[in-house]
C-alpha positions as CSV (number, residue, x, y, z in Angstrom):
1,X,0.0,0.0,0.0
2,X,2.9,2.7,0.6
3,X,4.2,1.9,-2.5
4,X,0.9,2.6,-4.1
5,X,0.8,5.9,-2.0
6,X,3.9,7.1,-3.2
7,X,2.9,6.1,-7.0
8,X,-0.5,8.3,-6.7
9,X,1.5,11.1,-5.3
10,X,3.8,11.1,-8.0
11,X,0.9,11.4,-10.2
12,X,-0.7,13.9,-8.8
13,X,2.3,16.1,-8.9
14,X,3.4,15.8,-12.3
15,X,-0.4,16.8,-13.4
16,X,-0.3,20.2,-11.3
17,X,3.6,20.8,-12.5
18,X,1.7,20.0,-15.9
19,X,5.8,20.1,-17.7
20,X,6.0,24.0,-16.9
21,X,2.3,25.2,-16.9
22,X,1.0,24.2,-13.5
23,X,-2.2,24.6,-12.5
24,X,-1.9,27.7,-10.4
25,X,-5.5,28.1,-9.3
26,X,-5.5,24.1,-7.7
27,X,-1.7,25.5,-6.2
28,X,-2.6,28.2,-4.7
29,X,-5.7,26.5,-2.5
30,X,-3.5,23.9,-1.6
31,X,-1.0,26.7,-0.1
32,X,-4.3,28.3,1.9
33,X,-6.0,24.9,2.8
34,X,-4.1,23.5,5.9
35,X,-6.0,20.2,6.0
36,X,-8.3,18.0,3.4
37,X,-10.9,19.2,5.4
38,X,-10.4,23.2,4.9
39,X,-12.9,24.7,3.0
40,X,-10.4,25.7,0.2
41,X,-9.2,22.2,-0.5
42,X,-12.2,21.8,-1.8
43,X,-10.9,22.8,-5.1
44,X,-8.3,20.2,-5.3
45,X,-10.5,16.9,-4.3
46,X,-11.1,16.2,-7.7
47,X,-8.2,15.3,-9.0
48,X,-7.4,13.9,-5.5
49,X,-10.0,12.3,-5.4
50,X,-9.8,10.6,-9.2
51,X,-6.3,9.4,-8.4
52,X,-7.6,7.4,-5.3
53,X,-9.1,3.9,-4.9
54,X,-12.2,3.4,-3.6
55,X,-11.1,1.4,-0.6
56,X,-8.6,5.0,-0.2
57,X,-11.6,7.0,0.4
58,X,-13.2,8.4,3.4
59,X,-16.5,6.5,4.3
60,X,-18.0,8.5,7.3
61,X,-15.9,12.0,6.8
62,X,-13.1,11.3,8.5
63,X,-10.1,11.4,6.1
64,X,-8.0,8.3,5.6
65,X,-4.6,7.0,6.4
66,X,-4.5,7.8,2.6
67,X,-5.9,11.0,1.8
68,X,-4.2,12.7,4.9
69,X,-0.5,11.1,3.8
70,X,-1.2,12.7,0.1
71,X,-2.9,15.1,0.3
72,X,-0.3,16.6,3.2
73,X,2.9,15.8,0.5
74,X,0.7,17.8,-2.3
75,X,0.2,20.9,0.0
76,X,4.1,20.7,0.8
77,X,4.9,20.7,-3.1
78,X,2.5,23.7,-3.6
79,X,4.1,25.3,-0.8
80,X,8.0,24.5,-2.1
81,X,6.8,25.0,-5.8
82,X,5.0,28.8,-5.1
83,X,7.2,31.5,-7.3
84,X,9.6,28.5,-8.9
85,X,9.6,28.0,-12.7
86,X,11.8,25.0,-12.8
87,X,9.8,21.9,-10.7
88,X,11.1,21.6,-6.9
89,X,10.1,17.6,-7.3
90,X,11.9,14.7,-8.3
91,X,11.8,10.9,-7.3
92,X,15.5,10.4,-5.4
93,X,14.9,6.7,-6.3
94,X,15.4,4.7,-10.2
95,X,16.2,5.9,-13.1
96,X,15.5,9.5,-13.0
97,X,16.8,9.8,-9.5
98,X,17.3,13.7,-9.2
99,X,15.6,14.5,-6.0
100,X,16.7,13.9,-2.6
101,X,14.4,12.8,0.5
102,X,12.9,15.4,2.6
103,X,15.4,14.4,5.7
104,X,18.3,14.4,3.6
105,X,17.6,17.8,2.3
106,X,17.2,19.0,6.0
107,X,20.6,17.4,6.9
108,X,22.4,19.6,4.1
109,X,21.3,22.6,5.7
110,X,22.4,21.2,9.1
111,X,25.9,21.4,7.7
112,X,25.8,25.3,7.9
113,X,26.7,26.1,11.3
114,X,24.7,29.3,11.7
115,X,21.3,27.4,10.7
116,X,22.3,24.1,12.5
117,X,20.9,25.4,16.4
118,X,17.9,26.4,15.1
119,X,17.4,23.7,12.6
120,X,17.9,20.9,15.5
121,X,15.2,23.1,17.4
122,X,13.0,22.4,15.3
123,X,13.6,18.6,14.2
124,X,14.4,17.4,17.2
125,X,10.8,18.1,18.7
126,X,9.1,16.9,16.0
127,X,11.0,13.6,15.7
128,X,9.5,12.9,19.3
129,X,5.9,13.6,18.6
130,X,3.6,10.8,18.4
131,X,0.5,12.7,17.2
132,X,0.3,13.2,13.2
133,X,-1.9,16.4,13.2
134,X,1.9,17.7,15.1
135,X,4.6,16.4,13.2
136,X,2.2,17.6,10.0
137,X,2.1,21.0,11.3
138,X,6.2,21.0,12.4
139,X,6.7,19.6,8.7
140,X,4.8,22.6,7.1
141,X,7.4,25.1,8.9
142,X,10.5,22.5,7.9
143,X,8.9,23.1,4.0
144,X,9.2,26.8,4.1
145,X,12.8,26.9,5.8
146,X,14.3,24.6,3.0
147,X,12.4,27.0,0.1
148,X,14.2,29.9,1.4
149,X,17.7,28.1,2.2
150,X,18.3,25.6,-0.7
151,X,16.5,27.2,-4.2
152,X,17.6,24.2,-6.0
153,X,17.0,21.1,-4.6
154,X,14.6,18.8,-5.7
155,X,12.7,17.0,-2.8
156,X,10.8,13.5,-3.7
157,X,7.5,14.5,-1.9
158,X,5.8,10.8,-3.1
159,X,8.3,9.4,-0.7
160,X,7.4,12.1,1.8
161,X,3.9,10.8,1.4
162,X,4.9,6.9,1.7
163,X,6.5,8.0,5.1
164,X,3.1,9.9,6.1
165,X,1.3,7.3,5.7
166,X,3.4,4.9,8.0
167,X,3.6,7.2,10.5
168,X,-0.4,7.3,11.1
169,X,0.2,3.5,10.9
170,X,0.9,1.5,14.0
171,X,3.5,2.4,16.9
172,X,5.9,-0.3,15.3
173,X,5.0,1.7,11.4
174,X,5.5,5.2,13.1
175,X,8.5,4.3,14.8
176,X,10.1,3.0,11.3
177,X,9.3,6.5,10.0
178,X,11.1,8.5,12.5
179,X,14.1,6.0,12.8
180,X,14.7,6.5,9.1
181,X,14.2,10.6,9.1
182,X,16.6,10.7,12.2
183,X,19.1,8.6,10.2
184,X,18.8,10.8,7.4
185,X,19.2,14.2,9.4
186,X,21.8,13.0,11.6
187,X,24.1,10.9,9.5
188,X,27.0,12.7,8.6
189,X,29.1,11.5,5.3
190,X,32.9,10.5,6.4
191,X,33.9,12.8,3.8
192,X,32.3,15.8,5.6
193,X,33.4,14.6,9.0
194,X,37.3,15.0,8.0
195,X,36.7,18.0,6.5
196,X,35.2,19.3,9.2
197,X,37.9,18.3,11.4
198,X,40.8,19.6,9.0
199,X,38.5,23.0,9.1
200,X,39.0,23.0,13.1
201,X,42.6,22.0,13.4
């Protein structure tokens, strides 16, 4: 099923991006609608919505593991993609491997010591929360620091979306998730470790 999530994600994405003609009107509600719920993201359950299985759908209005896990990764893209002509997403997995995973992108930034304090202030905390409506919410603010801080990179939201879903999963599914985004954040490459150390010497 994750796999599937991240497949419909990907979908979804390249039809708003469009190949350099997005569909700024679906864009912009996704930017002003926090939730699936909002009001706003109203405009955007159709194609939502068409990209779905049936099974994937809400049955008594309370969104789905689903929904929530894509519908969050979309409104993240919007958010990253907002005042960018080239597209800010790419898978970082197979053959056109050009983006990087959302973690990993964090932990690039961590490398710059006058964002690091302030960047561990805010992962840290959110690598501890249980609840999803929270680390959802701590994510949103994570989206908007890497816009401003890293132009260029290319972040695979589908996978962002596979991870979303897990982490509204079990306690065994969740605690996957954050394992994996702590490795990415916190793993340093050798090669930056040395040079690190050469820097302080």
């Amino acid at each position: 099923m994750s796999q599937q999530i991240k497949e419909i994600t990907s979908r979804i994405i390249l039809g708003l991006y469009r190949k350099g003609h997005p569909d700024k009107a679906v864009l912009a509600s996704l930017r002003n609608a926090p939730t699936i719920t909002s009001p706003r993201a109203q405009q955007v359950w159709p194609i939502l919505m068409a990209n779905l299985d049936q099974n994937q759908l809400s049955r008594d209005g309370i969104p789905t593991r689903e929904e929530v896990a894509v519908y969050t990764a979309i409104r993240f893209y919007a958010i990253h993609q907002q005042g960018r002509e080239n597209e800010v997403y790419a898978p970082a997995k197979g053959e056109d491997a050009k983006g990087t995973p959302f973690f990993t992108a964090l932990a690039k930034l961590r490398g710059n010591e006058e964002l690091r304090t302030a960047m561990d202030r805010r992962v840290q905390p959110l690598l501890a929360t249980t609840n999803a409506a929270g680390v959802i919410n701590g994510l949103t603010h994570l989206v908007s620091i890497l816009k401003a801080n890293s132009p260029a990179v290319k972040i695979d939201y589908a996978w962002l979306a596979q991870d979303l879903y897990g982490l509204q999963g079990s306690y065994e599914q969740a605690n996957r998730v954050r394992l994996r985004w702590g490795q990415q954040y916190f793993w340093v490459k050798q090669a930056d470790k040395n040079e690190g150390e050469n820097t302080n010497d």
